[in-house]
C-alpha positions in Angstrom: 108.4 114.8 121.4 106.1 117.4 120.0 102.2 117.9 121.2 99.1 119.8 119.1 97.0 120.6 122.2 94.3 121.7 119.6 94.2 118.3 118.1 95.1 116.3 121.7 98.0 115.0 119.2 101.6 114.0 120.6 104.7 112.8 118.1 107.1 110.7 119.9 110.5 110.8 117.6 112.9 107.6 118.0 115.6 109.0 115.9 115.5 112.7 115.2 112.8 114.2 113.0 110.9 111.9 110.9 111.9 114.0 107.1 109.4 114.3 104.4 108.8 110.4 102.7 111.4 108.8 105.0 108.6 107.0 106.9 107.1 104.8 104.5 104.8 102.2 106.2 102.6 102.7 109.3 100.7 100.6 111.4 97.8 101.6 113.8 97.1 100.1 117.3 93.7 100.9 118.8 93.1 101.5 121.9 89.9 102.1 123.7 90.7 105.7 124.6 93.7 106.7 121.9 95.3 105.7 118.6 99.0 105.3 118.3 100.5 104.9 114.6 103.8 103.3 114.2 105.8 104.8 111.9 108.4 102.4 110.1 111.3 103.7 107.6 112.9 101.5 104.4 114.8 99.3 106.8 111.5 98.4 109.1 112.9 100.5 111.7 110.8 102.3 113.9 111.4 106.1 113.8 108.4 107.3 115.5 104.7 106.9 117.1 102.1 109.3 116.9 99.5 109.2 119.7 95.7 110.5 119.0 93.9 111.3 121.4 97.6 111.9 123.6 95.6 113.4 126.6 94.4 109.9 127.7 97.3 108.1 127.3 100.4 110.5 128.4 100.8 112.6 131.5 100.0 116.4 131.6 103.2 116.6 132.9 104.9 115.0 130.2 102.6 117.0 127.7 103.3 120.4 128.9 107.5 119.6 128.3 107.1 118.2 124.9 107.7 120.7 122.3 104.4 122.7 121.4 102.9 123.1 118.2 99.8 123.4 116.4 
């Protein structure tokens, strides 16, 4: 998992690193506090959910171990 503190954004990767054009649908969920985009490869498998608005949604704890970037 990596997290942009800046932009309260986490990426949780399924499968490794989600490479350039390899995720080519996504779907959004909504939530009251947070977005979370689903991010499906050729096959429709999952390989990865981004969460907006991460801080609302994921533990402090579990932010400050994910990889930082941003």
């Amino acid at each position: 998992m990596t997290y942009d503190a800046e932009a309260n954004a986490a990426m949780i990767y399924l499968n490794g690193r989600i490479e350039p054009g390899e995720a080519v649908r996504q779907q959004t969920v909504t939530l009251e506090v947070a977005d979370l985009v689903l991010d499906f490869g050729t096959d429709d498998m999952l390989l990865g959910i981004e969460v907006i608005g991460a801080r609302a949604v994921i533990s402090a704890e579990t932010l400050n171990a994910a990889e930082q970037i941003g």
